[in-house]
C-alpha positions as CSV (number, residue, x, y, z in Angstrom):
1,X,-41.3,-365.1,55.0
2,X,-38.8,-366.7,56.3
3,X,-35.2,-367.7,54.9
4,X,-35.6,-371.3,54.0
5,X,-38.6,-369.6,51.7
6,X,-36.2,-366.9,49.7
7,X,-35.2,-369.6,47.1
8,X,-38.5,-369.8,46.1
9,X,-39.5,-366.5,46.4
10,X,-37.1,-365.4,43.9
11,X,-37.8,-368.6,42.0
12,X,-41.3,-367.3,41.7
13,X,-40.5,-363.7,40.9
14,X,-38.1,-364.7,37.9
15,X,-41.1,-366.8,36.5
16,X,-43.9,-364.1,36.6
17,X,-41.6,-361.6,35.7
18,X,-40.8,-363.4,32.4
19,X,-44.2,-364.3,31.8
20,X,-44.8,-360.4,31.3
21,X,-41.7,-359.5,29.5
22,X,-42.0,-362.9,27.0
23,X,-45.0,-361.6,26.2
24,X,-44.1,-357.9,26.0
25,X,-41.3,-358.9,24.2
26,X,-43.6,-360.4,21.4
27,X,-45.5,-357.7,20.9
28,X,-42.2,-355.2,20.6
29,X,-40.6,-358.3,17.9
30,X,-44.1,-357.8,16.0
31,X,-45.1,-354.5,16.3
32,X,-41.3,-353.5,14.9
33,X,-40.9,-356.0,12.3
34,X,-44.3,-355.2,10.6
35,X,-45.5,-351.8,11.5
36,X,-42.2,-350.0,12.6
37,X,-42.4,-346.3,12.7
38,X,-40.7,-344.3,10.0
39,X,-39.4,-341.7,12.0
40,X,-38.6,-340.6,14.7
41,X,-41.9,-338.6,15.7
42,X,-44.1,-341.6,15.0
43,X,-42.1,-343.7,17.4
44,X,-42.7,-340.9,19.8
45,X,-46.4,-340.5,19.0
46,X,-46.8,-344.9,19.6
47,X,-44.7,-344.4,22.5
48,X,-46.9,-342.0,24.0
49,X,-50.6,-343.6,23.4
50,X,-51.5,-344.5,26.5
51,X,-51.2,-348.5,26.4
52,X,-48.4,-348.6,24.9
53,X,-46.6,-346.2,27.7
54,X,-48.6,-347.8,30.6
55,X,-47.0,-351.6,29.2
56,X,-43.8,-350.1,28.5
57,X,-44.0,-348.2,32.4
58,X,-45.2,-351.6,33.6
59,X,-41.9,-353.4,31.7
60,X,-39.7,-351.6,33.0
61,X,-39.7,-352.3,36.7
62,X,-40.8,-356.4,35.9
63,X,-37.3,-356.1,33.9
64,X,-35.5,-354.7,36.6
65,X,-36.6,-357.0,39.1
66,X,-36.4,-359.9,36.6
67,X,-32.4,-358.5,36.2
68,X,-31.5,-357.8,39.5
69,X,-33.2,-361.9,40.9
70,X,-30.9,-363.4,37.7
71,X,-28.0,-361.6,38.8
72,X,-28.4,-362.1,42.5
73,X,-28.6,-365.7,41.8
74,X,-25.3,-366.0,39.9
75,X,-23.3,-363.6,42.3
76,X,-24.6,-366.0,45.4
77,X,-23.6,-368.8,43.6
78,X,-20.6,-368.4,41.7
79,X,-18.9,-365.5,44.0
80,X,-18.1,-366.6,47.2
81,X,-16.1,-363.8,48.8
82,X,-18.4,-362.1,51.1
83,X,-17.2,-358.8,50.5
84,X,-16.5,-358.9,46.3
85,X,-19.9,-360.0,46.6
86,X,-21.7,-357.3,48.4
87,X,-19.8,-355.1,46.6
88,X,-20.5,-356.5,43.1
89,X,-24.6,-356.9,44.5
90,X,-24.3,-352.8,45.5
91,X,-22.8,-351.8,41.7
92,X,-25.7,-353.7,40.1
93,X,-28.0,-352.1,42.7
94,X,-26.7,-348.5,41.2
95,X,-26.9,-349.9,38.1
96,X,-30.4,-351.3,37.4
97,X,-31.9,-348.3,39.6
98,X,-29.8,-345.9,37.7
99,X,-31.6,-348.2,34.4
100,X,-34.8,-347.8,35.4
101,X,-35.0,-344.1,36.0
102,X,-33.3,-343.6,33.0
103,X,-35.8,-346.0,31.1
104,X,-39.2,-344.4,32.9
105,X,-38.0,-340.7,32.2
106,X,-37.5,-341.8,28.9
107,X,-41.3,-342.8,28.1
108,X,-43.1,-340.1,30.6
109,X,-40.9,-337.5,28.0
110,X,-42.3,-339.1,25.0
111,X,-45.6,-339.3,26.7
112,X,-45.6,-335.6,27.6
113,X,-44.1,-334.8,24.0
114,X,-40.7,-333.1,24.8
């Protein structure tokens, strides 16, 4: 792809990205306002059927990406120092990868029951 095309690449990938999440995001607002587990074992038990832990697996990276193509954006736009800004991109690099294993170990433990 070439440059002139990255704007709306990332364009596209914030778009189908929130699709997912908006409607993943519904479900979650629903699912806890009507049905929410009473303890903590039944929040591990719905955690670990498997659709709810394949959506949730599924979630996770769409969020990162979704994350890391909003704050790309604004640190291209809004911070102009070449260096700040590569530094600033490389925390949130740490940051949203450090998120995401965090957030996928999280659900394969409550899928495997530990």
């Amino acid at each position: 792809m070439s440059r002139q095309a990255s704007g709306l690449m990332a364009w596209l990938l914030q778009r189908t990205t929130a699709i997912y999440l908006a409607f993943l995001t519904g479900y979650l607002l629903l699912k806890f306002i009507f049905d929410a587990p009473a303890d903590h074992a039944e929040l591990v038990a719905w955690v670990a059927h498997p659709v709810v832990a394949m959506a949730l697996m599924l979630g996770v990276p769409l969020g990162l990406i979704h994350a890391w193509v909003g704050i790309r954006n604004v640190l291209i736009d809004y911070v102009h120092p070449t260096r700040l800004r590569l530094g600033l991109m490389t925390g949130f690099v740490f940051i949203i990868l450090a998120s995401g294993l965090w957030f996928l170990k999280a659900i394969i433990t409550a899928g495997l029951g530990r």
